[in-house]
VOPA-860532 format. One record per residue (C-alpha): x negated, y negated, z. Coordinates in nm, 2 decimals. Layout:
% VOPA-860532
<atom><X>X</X><Y>Y</Y><Z>Z</Z></atom>
...
% end
This chain:
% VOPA-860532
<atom><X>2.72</X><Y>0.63</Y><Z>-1.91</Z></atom>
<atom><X>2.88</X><Y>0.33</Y><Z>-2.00</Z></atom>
<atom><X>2.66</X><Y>0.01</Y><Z>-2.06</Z></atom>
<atom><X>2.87</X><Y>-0.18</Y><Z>-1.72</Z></atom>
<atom><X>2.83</X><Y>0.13</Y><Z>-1.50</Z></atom>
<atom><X>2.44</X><Y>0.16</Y><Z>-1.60</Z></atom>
<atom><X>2.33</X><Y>-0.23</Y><Z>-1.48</Z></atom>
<atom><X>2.58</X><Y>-0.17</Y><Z>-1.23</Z></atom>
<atom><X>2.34</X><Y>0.12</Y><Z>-1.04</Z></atom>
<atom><X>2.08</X><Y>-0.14</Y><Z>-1.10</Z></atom>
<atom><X>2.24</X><Y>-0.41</Y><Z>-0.91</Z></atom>
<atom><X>2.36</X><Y>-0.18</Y><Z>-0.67</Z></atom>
<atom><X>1.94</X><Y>-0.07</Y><Z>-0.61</Z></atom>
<atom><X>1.86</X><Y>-0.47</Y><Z>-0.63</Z></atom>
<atom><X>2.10</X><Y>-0.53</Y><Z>-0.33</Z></atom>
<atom><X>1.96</X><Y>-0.24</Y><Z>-0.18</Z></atom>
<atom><X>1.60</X><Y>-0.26</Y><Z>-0.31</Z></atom>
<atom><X>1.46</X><Y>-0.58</Y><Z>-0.10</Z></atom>
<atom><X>1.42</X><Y>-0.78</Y><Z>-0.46</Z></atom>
<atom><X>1.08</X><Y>-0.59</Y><Z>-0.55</Z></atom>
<atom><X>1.06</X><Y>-0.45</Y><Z>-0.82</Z></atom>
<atom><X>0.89</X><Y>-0.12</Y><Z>-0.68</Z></atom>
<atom><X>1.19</X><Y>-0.12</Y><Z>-0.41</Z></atom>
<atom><X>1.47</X><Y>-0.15</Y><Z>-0.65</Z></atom>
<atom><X>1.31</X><Y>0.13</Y><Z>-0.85</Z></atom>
<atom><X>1.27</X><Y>0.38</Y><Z>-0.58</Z></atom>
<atom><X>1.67</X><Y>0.27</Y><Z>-0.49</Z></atom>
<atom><X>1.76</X><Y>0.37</Y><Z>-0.84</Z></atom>
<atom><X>1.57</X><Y>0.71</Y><Z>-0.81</Z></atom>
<atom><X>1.80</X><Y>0.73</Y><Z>-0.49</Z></atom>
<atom><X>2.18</X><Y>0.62</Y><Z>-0.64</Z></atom>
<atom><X>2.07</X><Y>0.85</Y><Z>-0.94</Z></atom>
<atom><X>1.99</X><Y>1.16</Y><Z>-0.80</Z></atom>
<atom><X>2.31</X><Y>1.15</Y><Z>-0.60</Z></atom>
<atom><X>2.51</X><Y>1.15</Y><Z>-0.97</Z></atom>
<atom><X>2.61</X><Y>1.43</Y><Z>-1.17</Z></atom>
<atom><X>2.27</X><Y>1.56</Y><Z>-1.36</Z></atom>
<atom><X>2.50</X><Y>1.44</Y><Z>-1.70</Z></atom>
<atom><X>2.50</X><Y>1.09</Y><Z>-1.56</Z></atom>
<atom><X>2.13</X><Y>1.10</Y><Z>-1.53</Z></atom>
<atom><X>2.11</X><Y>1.19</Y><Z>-1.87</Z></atom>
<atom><X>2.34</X><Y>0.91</Y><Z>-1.97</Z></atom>
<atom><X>2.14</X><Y>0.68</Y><Z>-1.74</Z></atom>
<atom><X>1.81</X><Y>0.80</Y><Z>-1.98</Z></atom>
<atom><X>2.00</X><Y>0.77</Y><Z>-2.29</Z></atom>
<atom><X>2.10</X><Y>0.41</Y><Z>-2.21</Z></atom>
<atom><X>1.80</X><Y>0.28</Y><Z>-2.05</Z></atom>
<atom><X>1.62</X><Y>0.39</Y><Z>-2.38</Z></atom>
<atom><X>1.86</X><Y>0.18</Y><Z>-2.58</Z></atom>
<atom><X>1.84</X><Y>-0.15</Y><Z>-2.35</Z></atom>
<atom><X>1.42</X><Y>-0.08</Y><Z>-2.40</Z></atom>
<atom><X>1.47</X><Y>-0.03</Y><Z>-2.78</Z></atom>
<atom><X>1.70</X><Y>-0.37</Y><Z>-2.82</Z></atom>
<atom><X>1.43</X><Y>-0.57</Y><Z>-2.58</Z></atom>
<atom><X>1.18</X><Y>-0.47</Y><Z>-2.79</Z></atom>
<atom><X>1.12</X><Y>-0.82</Y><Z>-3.01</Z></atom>
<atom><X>0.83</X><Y>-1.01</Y><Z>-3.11</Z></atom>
<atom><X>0.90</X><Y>-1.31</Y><Z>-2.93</Z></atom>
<atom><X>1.00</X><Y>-1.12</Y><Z>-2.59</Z></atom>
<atom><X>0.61</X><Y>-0.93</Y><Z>-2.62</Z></atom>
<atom><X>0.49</X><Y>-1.31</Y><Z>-2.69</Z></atom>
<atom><X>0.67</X><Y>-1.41</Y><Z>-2.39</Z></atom>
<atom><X>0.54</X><Y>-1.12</Y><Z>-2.15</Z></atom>
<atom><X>0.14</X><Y>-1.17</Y><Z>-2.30</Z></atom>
<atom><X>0.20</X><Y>-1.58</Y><Z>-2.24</Z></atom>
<atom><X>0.34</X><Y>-1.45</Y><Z>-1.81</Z></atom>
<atom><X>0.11</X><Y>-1.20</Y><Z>-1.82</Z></atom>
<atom><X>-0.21</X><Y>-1.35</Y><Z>-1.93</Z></atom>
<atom><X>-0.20</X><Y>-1.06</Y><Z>-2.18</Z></atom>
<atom><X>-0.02</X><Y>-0.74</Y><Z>-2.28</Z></atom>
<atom><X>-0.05</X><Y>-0.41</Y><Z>-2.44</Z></atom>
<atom><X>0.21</X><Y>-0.16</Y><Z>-2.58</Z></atom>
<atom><X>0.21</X><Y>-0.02</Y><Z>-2.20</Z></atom>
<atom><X>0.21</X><Y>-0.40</Y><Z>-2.03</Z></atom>
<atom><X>0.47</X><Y>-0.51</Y><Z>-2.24</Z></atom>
<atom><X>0.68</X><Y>-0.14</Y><Z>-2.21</Z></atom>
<atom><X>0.57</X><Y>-0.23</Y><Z>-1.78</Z></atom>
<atom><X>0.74</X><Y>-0.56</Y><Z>-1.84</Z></atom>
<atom><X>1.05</X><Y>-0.50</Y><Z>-1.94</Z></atom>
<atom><X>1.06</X><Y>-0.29</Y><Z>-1.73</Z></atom>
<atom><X>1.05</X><Y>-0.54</Y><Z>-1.44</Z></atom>
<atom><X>1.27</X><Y>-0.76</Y><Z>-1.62</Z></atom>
<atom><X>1.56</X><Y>-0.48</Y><Z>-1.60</Z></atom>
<atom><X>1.50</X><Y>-0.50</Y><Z>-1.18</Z></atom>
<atom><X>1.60</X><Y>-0.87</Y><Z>-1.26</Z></atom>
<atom><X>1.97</X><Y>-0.77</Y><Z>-1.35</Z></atom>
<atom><X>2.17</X><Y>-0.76</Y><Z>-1.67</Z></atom>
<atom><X>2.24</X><Y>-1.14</Y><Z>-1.70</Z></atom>
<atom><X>1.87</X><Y>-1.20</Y><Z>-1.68</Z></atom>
<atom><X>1.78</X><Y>-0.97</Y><Z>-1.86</Z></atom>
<atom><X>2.04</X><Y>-1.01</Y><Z>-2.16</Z></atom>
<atom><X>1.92</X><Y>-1.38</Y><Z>-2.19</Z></atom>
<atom><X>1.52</X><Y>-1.27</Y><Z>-2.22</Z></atom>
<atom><X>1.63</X><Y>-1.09</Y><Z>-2.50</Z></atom>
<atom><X>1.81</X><Y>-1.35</Y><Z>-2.63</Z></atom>
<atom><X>1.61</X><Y>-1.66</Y><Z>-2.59</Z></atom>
<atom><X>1.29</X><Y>-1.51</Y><Z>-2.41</Z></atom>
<atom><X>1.16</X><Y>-1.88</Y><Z>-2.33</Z></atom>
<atom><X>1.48</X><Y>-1.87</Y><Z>-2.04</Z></atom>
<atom><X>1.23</X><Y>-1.65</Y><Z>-1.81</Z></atom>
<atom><X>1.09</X><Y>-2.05</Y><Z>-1.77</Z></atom>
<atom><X>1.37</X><Y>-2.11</Y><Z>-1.56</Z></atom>
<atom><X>1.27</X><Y>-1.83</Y><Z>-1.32</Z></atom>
<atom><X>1.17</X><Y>-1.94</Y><Z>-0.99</Z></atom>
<atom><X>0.93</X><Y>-1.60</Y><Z>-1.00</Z></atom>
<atom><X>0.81</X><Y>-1.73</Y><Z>-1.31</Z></atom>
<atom><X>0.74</X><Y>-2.08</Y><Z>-1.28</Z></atom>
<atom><X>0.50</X><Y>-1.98</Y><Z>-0.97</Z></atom>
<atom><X>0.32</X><Y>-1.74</Y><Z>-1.15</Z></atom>
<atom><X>0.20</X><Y>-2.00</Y><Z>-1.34</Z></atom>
<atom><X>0.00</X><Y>-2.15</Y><Z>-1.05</Z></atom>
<atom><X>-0.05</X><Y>-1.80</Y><Z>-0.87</Z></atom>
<atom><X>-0.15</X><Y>-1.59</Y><Z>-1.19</Z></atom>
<atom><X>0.15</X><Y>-1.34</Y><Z>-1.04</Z></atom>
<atom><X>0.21</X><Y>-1.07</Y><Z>-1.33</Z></atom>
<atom><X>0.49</X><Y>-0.86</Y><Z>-1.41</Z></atom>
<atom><X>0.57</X><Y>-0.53</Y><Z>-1.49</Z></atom>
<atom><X>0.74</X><Y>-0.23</Y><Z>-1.33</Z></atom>
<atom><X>0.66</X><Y>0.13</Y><Z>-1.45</Z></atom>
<atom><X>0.81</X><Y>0.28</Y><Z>-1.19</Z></atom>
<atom><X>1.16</X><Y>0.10</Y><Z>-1.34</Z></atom>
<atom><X>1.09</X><Y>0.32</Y><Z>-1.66</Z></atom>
<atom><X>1.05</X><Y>0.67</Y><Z>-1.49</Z></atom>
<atom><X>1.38</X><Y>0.59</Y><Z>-1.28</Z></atom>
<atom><X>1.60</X><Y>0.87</Y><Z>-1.51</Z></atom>
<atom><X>1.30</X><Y>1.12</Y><Z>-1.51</Z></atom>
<atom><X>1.22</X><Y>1.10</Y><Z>-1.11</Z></atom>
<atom><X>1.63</X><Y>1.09</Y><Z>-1.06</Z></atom>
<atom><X>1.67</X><Y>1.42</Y><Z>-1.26</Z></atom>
<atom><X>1.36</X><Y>1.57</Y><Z>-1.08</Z></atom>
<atom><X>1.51</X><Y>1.46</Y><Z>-0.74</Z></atom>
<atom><X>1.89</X><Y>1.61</Y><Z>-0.79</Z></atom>
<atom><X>1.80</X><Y>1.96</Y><Z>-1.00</Z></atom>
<atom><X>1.41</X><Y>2.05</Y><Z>-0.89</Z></atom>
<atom><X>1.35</X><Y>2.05</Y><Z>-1.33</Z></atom>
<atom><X>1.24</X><Y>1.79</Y><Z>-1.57</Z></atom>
<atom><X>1.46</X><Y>1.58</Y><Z>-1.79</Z></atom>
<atom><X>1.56</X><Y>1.72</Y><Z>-2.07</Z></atom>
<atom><X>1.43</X><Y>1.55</Y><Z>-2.37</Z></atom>
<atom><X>1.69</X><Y>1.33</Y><Z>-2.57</Z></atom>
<atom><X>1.84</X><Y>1.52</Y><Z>-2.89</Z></atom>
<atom><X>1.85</X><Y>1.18</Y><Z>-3.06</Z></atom>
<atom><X>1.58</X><Y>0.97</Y><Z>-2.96</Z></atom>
<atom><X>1.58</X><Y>0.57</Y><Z>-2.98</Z></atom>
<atom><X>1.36</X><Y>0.45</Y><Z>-3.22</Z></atom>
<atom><X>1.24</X><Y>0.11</Y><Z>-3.12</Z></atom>
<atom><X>1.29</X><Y>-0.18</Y><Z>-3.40</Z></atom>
<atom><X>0.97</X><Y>-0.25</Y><Z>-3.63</Z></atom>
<atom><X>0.86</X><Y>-0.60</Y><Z>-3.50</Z></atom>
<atom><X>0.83</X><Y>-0.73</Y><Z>-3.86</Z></atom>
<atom><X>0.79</X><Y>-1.10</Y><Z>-3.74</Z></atom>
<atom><X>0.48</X><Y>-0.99</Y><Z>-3.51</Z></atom>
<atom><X>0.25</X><Y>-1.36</Y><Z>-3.46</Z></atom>
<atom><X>-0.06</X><Y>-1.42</Y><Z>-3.29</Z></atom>
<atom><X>0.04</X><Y>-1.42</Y><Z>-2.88</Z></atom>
<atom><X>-0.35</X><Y>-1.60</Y><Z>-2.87</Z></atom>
<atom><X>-0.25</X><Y>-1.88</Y><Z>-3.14</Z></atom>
<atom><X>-0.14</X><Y>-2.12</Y><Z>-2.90</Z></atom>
<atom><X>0.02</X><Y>-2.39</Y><Z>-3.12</Z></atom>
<atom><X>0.22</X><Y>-2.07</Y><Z>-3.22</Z></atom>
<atom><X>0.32</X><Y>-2.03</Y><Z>-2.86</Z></atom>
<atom><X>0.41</X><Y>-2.34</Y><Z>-2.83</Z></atom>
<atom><X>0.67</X><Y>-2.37</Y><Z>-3.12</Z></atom>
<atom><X>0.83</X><Y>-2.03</Y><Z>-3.07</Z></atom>
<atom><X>0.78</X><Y>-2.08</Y><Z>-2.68</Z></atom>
<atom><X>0.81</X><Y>-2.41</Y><Z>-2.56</Z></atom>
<atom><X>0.88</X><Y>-2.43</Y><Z>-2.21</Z></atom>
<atom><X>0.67</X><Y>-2.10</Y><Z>-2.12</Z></atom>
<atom><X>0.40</X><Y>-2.27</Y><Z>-2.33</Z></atom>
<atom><X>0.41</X><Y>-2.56</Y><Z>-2.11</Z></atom>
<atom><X>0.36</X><Y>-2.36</Y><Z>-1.83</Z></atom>
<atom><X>0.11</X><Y>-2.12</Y><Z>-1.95</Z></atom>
<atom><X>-0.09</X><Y>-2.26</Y><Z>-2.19</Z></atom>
<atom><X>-0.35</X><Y>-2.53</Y><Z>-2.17</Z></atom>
<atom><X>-0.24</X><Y>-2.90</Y><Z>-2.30</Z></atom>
<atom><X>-0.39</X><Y>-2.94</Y><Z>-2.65</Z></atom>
<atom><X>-0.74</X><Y>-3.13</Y><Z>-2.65</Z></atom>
<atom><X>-0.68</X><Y>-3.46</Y><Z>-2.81</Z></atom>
% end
């Protein structure tokens, strides 16, 4: 599967999906399991690579500063979500993860303590496969091995959050005490 046809069967569950994150998952599972059981393979082989090149320091800083907090799982549950958002969001998280400040979704979660994540977005491939040939996914002969995250920091050092993080810092953290 090629990287324009996989965020394509994600904006094709979005339109379908009613904008929640659950919905557009369980519209995935549904344009999936229609597809060749090879597609759905490709569609696990991809996804796996998108999750390995999201997987960055200041991304996980991003999703603990949204999320009041985030293990291996939240952050995995995050990205997760993020992919529901579409490829253009999602390819500027990776890029500059202080962007997701511009996210309407985002900016209110700051007053409603809203969080974010979507493990239903991660089993799309595996539920898919299940769906179209009654038998698990076969397991990937080459598996994606995420990045070390060798410039790891302190998500609670807020003054750290604040220079690698501005504008989610500003909505997130508390003002320094003067």
């Amino acid at each position: 599967m090629r990287t324009d046809d996989f965020w394509q069967l994600i904006d094709q569950a979005r339109a379908g999906g009613g904008g929640e994150a659950h919905a557009v998952a369980a519209r995935a599972v549904a344009l999936l399991a229609e597809r060749d059981p090879a597609e759905i393979v490709g569609y696990a082989r991809h996804q796996a690579r998108v999750l390995a090149a999201s997987y960055t320091a200041d991304l996980w800083g991003a999703a603990y500063l949204v999320n009041g907090g985030a293990s291996d799982d939240g952050f995995a549950h995050f990205r997760g979500w993020l992919m529901t958002q579409g490829r253009a969001v999602f390819a500027r998280a990776v890029a500059d993860p202080d962007s997701l400040a511009e996210l309407p979704r985002i900016r209110s979660a700051a007053l409603t303590g809203e969080e974010f994540g979507s493990e239903e977005m991660l089993a799309v491939p595996g539920e898919a496969y299940r769906k179209a040939t009654a038998t698990d996914l076969p397991a990937q002969p080459d598996p994606v091995v995420a990045p070390d995250l060798d410039d790891f920091w302190d998500f609670d050092d807020e003054d750290e959050a604040r220079r690698r993080l501005p504008r989610l810092a500003a909505l997130f953290v508390e003002p320094p005490q003067e």
